[in-house]
C-alpha positions as CSV (number, residue, x, y, z in Angstrom):
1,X,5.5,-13.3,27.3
2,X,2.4,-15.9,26.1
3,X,3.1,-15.4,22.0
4,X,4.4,-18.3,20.8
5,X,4.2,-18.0,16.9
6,X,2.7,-20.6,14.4
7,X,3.5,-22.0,11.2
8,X,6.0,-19.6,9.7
9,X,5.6,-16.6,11.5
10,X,8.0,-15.0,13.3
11,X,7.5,-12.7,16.7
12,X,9.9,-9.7,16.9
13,X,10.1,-6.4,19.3
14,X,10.6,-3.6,16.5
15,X,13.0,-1.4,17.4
16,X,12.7,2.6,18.3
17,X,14.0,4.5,14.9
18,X,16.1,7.7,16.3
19,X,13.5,10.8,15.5
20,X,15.3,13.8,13.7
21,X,12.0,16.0,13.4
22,X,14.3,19.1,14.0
23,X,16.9,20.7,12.2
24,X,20.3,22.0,13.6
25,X,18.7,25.4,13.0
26,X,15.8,24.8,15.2
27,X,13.3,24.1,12.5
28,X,10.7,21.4,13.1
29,X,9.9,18.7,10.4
30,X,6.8,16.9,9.5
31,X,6.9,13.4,9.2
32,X,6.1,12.6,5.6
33,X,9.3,14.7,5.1
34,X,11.1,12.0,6.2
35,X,12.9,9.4,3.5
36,X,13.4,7.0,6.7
37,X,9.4,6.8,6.5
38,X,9.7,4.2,3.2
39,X,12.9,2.7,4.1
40,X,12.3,-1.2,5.8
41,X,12.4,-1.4,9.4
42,X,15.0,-3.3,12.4
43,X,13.7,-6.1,15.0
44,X,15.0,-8.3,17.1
45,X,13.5,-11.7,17.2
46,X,11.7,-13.0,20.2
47,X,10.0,-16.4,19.3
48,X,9.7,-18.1,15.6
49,X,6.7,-20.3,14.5
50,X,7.6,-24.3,14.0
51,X,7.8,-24.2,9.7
52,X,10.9,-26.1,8.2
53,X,11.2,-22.9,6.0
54,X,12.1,-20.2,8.7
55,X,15.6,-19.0,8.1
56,X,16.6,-17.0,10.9
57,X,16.8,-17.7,14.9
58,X,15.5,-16.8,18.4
59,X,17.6,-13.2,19.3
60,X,18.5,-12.1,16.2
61,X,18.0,-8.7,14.5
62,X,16.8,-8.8,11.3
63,X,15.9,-5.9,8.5
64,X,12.1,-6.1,7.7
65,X,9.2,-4.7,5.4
66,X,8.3,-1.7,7.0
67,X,4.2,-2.3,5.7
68,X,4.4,-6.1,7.0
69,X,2.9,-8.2,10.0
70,X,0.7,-7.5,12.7
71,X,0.9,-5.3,15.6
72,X,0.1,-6.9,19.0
73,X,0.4,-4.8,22.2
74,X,0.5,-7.5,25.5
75,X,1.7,-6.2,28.9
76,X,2.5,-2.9,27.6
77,X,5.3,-4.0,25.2
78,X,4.8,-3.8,21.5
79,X,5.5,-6.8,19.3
80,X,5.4,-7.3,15.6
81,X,4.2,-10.7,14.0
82,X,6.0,-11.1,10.5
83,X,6.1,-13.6,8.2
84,X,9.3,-15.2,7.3
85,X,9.5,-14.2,3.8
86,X,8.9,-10.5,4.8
87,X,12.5,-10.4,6.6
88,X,15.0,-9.0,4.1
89,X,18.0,-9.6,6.0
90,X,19.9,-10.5,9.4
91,X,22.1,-8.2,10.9
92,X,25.6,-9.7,11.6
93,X,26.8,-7.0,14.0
């Protein structure tokens, strides 16, 4: 991987949410349906920028804004660019 983040972004690999488009009866559900669809999203860090104000560390998962950073596809992985003050919190577990 040839991201290395600047200033105080941070580079993360989101991770897949689990898709329940279908009920147990067999119906199928459109996405806007879906309250997960507003809710902030899960990462795992992969490289942070070199800011004094970055909180969180290299392998970490973090909770997100779902609307924030950039998308960058490289090698066929997708990776999100966020901003440090877009991470909401760090998962302990």
């Amino acid at each position: 991987m040839n991201i290395q983040p600047l200033k105080d972004n941070i580079l993360i690999t989101p991770e897949k949410k689990s898709e329940k488009n279908k009920t147990e009866s067999g119906i199928f559900l459109p996405e806007t349906s879906n309250n997960e669809s507003e809710r902030p999203q899960i990462g795992k860090i992969i490289a942070i920028g070199d800011s004094k104000k970055i909180t969180v560390k290299k392998g970490q998962r973090i909770i997100y804004n779902k609307y924030s950073g950039t998308e960058v596809l490289m090698e066929g992985v997708t990776y999100l660019i966020v901003k440090n003050d877009d991470v909401l919190a760090v998962i302990t577990k």
